[in-house]
Predicted model as a PDB file, atoms N, CA, C, CB and O in Angstrom, pLDDT in the B-factor column:
MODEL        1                                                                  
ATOM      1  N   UNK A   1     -13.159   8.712   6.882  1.00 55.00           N  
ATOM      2  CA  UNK A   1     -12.821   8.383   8.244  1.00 55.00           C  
ATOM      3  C   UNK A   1     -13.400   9.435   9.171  1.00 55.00           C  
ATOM      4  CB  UNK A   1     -11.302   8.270   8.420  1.00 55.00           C  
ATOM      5  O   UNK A   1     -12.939  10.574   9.244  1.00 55.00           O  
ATOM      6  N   UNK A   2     -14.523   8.958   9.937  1.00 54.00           N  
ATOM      7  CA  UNK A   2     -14.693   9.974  11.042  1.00 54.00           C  
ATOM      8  C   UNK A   2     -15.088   9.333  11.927  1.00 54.00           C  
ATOM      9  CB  UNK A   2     -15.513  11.063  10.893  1.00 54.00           C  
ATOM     10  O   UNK A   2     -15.714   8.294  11.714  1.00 54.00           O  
ATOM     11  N   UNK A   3     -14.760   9.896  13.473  1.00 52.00           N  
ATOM     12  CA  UNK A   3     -15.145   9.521  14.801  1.00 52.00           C  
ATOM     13  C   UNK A   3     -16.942   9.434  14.702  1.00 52.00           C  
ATOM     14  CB  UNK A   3     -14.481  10.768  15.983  1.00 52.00           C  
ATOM     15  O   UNK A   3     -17.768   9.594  13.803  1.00 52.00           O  
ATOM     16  N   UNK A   4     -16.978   9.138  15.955  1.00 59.00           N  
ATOM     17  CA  UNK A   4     -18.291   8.542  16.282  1.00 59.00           C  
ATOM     18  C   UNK A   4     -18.992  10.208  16.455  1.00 59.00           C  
ATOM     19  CB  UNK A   4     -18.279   7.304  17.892  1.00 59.00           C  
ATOM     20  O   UNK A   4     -20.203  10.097  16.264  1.00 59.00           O  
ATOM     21  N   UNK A   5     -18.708  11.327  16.679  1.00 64.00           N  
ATOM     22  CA  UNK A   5     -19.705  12.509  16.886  1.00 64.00           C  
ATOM     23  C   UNK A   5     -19.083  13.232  15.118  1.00 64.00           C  
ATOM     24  CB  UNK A   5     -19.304  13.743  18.807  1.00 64.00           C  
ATOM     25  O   UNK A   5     -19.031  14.446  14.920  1.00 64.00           O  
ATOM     26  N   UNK A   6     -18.781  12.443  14.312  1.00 73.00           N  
ATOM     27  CA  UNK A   6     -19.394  13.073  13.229  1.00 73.00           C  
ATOM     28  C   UNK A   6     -17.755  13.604  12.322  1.00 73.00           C  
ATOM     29  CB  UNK A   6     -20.631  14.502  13.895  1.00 73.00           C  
ATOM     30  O   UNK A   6     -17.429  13.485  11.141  1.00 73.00           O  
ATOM     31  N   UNK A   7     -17.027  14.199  13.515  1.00 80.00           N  
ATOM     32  CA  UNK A   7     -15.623  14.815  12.752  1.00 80.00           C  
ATOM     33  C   UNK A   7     -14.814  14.018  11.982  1.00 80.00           C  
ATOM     34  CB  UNK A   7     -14.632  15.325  13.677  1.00 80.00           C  
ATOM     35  O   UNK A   7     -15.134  12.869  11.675  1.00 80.00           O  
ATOM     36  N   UNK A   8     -14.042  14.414  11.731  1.00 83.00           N  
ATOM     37  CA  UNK A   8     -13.041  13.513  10.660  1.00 83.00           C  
ATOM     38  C   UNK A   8     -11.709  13.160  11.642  1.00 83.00           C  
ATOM     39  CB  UNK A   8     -12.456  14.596   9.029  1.00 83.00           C  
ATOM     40  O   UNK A   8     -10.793  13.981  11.614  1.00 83.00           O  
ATOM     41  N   UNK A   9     -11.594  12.202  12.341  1.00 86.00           N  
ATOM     42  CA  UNK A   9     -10.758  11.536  12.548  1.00 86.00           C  
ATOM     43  C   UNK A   9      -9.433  12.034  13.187  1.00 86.00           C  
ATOM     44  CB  UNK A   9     -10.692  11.040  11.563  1.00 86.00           C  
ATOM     45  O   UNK A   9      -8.888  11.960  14.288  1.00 86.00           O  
ATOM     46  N   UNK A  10      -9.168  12.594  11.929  1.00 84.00           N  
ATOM     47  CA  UNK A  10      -7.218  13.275  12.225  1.00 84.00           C  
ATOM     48  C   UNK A  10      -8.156  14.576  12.975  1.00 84.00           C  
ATOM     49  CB  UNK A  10      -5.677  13.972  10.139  1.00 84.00           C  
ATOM     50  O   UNK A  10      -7.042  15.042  13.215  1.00 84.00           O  
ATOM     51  N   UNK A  11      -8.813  15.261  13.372  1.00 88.00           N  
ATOM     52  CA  UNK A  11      -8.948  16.021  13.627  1.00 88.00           C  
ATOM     53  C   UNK A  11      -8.979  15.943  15.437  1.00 88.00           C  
ATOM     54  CB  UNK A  11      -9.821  16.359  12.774  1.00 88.00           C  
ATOM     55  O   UNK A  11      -8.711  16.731  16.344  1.00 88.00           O  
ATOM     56  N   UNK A  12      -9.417  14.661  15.351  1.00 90.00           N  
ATOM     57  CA  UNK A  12      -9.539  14.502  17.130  1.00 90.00           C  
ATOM     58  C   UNK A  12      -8.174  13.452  17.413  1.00 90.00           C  
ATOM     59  CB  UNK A  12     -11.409  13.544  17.786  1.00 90.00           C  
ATOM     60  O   UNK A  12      -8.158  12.715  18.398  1.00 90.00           O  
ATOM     61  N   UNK A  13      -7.146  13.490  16.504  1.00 92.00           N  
ATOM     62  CA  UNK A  13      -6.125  13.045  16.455  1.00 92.00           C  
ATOM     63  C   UNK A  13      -4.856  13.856  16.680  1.00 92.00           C  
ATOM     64  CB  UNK A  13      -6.197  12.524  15.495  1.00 92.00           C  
ATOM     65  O   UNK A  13      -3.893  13.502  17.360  1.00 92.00           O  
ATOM     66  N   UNK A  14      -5.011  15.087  15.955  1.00 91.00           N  
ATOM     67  CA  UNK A  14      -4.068  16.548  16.048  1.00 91.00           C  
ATOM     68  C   UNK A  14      -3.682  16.004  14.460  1.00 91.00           C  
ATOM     69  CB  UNK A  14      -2.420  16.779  17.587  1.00 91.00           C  
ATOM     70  O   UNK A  14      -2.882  16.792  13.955  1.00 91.00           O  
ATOM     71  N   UNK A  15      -3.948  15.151  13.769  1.00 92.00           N  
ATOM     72  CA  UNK A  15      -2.665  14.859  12.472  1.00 92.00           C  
ATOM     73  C   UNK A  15      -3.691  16.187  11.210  1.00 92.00           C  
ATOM     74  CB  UNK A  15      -2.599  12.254  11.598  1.00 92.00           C  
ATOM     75  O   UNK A  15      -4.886  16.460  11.098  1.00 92.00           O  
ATOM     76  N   UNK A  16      -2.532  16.634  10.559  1.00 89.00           N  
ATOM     77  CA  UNK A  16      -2.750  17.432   9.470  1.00 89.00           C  
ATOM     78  C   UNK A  16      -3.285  16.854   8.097  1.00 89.00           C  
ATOM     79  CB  UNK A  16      -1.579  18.033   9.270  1.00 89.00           C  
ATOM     80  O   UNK A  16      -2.212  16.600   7.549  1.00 89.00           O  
ATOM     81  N   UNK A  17      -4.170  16.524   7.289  1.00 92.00           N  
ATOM     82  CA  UNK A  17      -4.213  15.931   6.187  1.00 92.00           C  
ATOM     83  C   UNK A  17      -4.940  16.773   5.284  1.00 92.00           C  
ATOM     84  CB  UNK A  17      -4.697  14.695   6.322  1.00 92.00           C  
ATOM     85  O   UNK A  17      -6.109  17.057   5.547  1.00 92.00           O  
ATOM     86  N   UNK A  18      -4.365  17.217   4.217  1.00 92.00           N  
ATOM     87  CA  UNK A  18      -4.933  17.776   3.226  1.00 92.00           C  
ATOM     88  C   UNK A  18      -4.531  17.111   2.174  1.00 92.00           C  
ATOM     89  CB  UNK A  18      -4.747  19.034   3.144  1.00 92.00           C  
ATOM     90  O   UNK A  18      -3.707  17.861   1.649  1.00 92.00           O  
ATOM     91  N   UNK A  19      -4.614  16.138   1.535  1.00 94.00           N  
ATOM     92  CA  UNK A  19      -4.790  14.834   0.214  1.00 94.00           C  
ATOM     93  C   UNK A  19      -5.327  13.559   0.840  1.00 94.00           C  
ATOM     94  CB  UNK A  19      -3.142  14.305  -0.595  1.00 94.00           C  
ATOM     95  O   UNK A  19      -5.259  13.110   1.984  1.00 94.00           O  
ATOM     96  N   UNK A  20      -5.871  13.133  -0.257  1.00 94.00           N  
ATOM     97  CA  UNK A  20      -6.306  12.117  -0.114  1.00 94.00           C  
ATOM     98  C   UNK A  20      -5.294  11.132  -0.126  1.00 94.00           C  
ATOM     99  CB  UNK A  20      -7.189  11.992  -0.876  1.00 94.00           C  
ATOM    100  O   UNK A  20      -5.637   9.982   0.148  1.00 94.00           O  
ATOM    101  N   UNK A  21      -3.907  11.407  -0.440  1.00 95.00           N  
ATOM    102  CA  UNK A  21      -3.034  10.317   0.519  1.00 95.00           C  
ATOM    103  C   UNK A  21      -2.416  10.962   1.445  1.00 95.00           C  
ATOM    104  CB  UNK A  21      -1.923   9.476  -0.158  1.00 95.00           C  
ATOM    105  O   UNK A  21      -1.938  10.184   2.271  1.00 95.00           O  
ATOM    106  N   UNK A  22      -2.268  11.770   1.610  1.00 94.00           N  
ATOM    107  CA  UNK A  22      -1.954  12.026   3.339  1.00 94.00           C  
ATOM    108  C   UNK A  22      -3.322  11.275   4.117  1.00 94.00           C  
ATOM    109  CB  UNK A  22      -1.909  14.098   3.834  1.00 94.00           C  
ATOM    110  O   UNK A  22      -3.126  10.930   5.283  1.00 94.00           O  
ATOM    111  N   UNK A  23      -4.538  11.039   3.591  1.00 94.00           N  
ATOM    112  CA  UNK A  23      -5.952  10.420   4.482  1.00 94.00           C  
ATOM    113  C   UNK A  23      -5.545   8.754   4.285  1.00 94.00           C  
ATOM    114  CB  UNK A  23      -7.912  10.919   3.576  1.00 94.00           C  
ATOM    115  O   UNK A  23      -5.749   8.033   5.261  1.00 94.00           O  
ATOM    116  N   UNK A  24      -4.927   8.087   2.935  1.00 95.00           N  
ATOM    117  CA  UNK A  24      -4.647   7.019   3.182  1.00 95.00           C  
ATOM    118  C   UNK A  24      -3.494   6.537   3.953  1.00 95.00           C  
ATOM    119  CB  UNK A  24      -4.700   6.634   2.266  1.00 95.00           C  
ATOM    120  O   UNK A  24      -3.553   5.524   4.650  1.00 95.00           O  
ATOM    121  N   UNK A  25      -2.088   7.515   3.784  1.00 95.00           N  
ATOM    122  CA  UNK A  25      -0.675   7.375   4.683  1.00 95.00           C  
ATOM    123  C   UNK A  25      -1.537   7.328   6.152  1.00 95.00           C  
ATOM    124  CB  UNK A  25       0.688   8.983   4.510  1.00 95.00           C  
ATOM    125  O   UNK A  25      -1.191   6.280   6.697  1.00 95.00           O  
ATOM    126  N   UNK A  26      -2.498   8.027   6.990  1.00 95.00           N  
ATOM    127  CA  UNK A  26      -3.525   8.071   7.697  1.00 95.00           C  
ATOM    128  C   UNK A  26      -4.092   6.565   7.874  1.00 95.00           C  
ATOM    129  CB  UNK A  26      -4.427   9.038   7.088  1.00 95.00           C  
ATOM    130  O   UNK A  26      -3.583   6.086   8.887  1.00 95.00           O  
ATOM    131  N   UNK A  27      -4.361   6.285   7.680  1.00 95.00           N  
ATOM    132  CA  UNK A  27      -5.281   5.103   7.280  1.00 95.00           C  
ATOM    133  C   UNK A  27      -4.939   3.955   7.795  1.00 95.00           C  
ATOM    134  CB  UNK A  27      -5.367   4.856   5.924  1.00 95.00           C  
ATOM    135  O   UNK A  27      -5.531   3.329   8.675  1.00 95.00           O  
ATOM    136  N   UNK A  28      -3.306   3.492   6.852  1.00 95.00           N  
ATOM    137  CA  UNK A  28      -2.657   2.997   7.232  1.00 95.00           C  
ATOM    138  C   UNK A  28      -1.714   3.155   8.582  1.00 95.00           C  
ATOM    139  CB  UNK A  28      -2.374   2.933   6.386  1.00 95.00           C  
ATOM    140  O   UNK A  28      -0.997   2.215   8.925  1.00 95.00           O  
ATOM    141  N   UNK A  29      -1.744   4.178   9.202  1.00 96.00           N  
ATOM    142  CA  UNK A  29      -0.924   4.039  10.262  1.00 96.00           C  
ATOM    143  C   UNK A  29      -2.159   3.472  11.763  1.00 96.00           C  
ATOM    144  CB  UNK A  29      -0.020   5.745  10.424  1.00 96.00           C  
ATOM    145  O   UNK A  29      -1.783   3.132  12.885  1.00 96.00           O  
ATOM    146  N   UNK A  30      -3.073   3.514  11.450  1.00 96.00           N  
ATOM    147  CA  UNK A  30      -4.262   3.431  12.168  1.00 96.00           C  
ATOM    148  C   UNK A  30      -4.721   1.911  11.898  1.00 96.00           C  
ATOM    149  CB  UNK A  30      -5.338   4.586  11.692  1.00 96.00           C  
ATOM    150  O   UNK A  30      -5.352   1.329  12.781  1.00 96.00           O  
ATOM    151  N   UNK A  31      -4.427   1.293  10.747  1.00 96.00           N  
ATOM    152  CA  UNK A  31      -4.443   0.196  11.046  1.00 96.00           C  
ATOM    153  C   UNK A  31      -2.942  -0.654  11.882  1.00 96.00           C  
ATOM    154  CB  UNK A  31      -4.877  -0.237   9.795  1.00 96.00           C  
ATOM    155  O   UNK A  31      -2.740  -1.860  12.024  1.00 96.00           O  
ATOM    156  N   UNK A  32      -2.264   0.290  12.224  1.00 96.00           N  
ATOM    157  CA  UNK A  32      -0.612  -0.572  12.154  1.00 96.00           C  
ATOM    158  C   UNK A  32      -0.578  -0.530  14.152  1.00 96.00           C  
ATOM    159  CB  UNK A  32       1.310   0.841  10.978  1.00 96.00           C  
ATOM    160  O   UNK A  32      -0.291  -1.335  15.038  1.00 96.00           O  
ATOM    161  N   UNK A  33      -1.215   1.388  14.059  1.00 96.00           N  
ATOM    162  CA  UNK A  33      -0.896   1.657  15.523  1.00 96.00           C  
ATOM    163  C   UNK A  33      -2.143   2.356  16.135  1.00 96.00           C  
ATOM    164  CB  UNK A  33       0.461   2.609  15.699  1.00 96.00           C  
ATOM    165  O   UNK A  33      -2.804   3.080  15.390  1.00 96.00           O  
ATOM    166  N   UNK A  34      -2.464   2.220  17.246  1.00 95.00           N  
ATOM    167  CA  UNK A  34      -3.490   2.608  18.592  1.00 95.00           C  
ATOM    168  C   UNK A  34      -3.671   4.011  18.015  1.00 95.00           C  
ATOM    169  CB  UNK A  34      -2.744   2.557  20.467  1.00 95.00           C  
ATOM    170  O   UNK A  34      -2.820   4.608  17.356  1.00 95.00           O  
ATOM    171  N   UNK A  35      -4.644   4.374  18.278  1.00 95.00           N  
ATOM    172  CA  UNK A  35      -5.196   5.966  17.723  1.00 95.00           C  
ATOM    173  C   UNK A  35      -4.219   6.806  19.282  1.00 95.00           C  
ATOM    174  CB  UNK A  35      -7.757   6.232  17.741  1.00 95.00           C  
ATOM    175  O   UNK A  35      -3.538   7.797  19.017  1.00 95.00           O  
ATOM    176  N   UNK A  36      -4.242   6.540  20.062  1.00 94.00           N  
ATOM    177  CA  UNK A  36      -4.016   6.976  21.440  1.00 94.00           C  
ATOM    178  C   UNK A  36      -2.097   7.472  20.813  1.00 94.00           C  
ATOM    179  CB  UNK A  36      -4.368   5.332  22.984  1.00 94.00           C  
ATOM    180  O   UNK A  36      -1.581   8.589  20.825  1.00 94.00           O  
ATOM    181  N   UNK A  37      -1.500   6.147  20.344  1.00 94.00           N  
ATOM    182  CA  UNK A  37      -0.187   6.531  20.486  1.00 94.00           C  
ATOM    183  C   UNK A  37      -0.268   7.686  19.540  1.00 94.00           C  
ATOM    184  CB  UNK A  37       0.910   5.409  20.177  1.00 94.00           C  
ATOM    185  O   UNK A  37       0.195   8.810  19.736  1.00 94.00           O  
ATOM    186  N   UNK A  38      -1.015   7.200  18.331  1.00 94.00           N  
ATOM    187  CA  UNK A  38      -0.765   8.200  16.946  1.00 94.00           C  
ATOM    188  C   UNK A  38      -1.290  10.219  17.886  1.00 94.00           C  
ATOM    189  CB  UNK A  38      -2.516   7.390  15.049  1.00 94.00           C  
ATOM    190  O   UNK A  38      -0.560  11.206  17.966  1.00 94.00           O  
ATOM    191  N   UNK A  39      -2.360  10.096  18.251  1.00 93.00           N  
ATOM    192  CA  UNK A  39      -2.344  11.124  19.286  1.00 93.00           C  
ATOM    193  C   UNK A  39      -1.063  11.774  20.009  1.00 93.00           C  
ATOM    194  CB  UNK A  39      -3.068  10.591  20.245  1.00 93.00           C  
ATOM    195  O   UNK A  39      -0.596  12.870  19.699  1.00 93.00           O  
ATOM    196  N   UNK A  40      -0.700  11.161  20.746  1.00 91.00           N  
ATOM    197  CA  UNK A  40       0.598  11.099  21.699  1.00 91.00           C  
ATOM    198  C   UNK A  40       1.452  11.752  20.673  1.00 91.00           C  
ATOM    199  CB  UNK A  40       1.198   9.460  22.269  1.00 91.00           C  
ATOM    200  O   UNK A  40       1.758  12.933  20.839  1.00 91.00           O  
ATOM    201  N   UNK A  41       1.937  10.991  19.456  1.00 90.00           N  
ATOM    202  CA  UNK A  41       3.083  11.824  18.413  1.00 90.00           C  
ATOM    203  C   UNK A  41       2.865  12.785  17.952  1.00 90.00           C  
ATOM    204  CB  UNK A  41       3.492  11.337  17.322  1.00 90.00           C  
ATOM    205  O   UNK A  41       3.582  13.773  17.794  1.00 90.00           O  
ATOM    206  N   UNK A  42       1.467  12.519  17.591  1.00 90.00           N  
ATOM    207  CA  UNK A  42       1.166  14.140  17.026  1.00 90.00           C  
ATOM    208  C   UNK A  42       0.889  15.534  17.413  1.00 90.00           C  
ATOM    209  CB  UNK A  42       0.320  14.147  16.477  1.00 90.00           C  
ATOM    210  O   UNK A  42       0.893  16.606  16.808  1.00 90.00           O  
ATOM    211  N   UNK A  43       0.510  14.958  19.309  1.00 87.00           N  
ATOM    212  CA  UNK A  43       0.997  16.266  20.417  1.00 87.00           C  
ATOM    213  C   UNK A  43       2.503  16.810  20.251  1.00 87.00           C  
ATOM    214  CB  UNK A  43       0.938  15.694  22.129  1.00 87.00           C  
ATOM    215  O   UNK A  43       2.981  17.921  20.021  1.00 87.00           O  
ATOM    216  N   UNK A  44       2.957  15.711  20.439  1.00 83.00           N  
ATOM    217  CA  UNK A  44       4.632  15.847  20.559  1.00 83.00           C  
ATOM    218  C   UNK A  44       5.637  16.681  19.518  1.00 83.00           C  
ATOM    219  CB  UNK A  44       5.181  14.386  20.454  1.00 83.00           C  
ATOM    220  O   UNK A  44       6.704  17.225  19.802  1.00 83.00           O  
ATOM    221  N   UNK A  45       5.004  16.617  18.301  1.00 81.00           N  
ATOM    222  CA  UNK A  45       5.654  17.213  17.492  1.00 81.00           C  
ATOM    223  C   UNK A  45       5.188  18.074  16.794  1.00 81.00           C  
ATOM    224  CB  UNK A  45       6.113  16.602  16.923  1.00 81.00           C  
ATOM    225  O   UNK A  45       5.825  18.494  15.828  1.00 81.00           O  
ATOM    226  N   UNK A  46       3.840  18.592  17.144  1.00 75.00           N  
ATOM    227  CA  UNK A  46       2.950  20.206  16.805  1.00 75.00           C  
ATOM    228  C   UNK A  46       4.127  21.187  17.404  1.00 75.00           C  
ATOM    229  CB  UNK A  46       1.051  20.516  17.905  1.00 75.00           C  
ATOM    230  O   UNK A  46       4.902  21.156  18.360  1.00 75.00           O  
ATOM    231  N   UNK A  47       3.863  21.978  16.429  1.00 64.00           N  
ATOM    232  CA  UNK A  47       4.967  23.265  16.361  1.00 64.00           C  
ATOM    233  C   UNK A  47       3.948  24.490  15.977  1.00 64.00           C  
ATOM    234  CB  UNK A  47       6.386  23.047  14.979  1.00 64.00           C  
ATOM    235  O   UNK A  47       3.924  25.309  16.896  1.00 64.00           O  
ATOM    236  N   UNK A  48       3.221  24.796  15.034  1.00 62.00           N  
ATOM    237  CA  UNK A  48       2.777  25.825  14.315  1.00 62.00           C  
ATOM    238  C   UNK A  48       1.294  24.482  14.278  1.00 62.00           C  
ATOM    239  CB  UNK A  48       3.912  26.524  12.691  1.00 62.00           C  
ATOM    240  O   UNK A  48       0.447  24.250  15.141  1.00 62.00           O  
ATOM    241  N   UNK A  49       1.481  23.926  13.084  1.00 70.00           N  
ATOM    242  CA  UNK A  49       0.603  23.326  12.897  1.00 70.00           C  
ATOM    243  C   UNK A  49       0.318  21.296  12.955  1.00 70.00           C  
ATOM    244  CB  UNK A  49       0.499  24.022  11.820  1.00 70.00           C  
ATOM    245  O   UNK A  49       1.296  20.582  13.179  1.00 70.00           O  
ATOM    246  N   UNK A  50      -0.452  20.951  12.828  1.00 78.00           N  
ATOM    247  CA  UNK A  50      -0.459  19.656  13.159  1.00 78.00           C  
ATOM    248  C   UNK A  50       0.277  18.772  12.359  1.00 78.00           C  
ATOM    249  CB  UNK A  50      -1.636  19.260  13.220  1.00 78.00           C  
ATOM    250  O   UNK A  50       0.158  18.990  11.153  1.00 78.00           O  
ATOM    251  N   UNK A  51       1.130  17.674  12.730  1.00 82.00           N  
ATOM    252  CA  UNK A  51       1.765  17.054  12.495  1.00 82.00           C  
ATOM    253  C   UNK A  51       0.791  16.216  10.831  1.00 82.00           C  
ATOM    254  CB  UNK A  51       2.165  16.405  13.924  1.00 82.00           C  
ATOM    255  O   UNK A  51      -0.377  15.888  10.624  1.00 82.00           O  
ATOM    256  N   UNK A  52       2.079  16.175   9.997  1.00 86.00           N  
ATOM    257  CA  UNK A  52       1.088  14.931   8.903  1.00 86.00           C  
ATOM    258  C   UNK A  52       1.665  13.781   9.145  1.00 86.00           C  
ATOM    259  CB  UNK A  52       1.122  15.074   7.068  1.00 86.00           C  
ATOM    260  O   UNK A  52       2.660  13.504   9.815  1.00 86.00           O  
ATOM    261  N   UNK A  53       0.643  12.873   8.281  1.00 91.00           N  
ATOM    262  CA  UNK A  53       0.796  11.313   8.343  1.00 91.00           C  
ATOM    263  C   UNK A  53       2.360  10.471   8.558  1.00 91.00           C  
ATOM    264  CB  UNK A  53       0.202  10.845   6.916  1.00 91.00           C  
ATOM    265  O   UNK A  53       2.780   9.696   9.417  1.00 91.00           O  
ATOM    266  N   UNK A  54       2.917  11.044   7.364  1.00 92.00           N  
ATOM    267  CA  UNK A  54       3.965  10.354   7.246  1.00 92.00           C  
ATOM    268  C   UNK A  54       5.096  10.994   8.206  1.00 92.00           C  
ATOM    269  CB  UNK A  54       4.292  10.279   5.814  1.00 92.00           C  
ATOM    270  O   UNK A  54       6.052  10.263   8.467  1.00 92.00           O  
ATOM    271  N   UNK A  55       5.077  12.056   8.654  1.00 86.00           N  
ATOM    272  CA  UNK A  55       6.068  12.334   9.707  1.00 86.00           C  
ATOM    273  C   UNK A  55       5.450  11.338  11.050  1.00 86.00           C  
ATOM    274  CB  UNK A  55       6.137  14.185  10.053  1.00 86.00           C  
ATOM    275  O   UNK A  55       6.203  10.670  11.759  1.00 86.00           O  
ATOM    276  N   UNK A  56       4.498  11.373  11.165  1.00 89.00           N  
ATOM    277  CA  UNK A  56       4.220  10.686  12.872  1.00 89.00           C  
ATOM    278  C   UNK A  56       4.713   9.178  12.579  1.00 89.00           C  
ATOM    279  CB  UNK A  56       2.176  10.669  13.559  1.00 89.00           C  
ATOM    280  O   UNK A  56       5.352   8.608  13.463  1.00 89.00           O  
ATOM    281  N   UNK A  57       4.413   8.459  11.264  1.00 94.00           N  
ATOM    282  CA  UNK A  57       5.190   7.250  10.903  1.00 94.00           C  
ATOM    283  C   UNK A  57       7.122   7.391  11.136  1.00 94.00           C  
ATOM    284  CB  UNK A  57       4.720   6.997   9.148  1.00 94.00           C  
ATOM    285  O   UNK A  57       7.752   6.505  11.713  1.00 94.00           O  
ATOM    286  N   UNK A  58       7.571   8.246  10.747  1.00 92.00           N  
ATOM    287  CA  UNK A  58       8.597   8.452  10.963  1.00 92.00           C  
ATOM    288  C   UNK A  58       8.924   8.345  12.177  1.00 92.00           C  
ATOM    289  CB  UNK A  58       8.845   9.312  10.531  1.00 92.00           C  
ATOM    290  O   UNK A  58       9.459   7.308  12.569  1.00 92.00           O  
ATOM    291  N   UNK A  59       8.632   9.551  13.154  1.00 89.00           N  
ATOM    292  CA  UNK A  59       8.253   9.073  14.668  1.00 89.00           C  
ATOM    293  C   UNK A  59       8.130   7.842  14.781  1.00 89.00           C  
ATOM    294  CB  UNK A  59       7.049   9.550  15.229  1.00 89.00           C  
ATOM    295  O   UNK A  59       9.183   7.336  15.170  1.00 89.00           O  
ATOM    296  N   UNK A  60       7.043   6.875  14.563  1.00 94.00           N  
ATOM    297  CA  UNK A  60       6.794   5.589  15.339  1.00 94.00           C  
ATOM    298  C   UNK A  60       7.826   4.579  15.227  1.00 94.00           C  
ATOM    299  CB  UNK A  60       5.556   4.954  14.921  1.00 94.00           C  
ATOM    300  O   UNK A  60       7.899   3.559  15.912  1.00 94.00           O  
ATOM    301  N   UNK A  61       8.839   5.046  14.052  1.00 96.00           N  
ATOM    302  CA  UNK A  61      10.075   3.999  12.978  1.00 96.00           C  
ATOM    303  C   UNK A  61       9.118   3.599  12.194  1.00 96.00           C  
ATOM    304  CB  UNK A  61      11.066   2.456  13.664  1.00 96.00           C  
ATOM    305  O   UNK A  61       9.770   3.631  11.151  1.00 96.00           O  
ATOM    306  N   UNK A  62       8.271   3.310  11.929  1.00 96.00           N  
ATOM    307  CA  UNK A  62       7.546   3.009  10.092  1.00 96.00           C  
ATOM    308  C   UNK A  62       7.795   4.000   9.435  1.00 96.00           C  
ATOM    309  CB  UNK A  62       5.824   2.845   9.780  1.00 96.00           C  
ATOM    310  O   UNK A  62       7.931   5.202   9.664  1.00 96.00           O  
ATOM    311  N   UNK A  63       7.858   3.060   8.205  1.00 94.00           N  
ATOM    312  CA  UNK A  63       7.745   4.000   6.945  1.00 94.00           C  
ATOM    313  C   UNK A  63       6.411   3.111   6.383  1.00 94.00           C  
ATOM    314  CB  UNK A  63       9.363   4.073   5.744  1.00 94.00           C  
ATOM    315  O   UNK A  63       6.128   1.924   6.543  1.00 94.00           O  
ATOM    316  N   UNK A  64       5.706   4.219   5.644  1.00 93.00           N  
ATOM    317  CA  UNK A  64       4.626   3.942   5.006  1.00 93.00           C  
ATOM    318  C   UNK A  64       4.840   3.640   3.440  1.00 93.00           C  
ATOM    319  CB  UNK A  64       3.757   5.013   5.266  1.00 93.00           C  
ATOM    320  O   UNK A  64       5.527   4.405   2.763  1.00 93.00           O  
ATOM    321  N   UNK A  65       4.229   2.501   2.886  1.00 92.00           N  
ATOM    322  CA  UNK A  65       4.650   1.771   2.067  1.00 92.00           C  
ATOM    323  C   UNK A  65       3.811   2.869   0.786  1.00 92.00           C  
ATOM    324  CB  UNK A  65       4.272   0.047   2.382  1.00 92.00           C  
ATOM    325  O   UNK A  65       2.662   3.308   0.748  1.00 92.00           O  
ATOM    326  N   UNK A  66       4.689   2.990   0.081  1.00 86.00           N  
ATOM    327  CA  UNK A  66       4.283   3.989  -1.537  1.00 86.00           C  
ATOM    328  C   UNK A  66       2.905   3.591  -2.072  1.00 86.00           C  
ATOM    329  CB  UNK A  66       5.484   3.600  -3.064  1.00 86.00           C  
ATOM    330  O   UNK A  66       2.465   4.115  -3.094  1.00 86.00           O  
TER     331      UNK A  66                                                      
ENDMDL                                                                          
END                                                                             
């Protein structure tokens, strides 16, 4: 997954992903919801470091399916 100038995605997103399912929990929330909102949550709830996948699902009320 990467934007159009090359980066990887969660990165111009704020979301944290280090596994390759935190990139699919990712994946899936991007097919469910607007990159803009997933943005928006993952401003909202940076503390130290960037929010991961399945917490910003939490945020939105999804849960991401196992």
């Amino acid at each position: 997954m990467t934007s159009r100038n090359g980066d990887p995605i969660w990165i111009r997103l704020g979301v944290r992903v280090e596994s390759s399912e935190e990139a699919r929990q990712l994946h899936w929330l991007l097919d469910r919801f607007d990159a803009g909102r997933i943005r928006v949550v993952a401003h909202s709830l940076r503390l130290r470091e960037s929010p991961k996948p399945e917490r910003i699902a939490r945020e939105l009320g999804a849960r991401i399916p196992g």
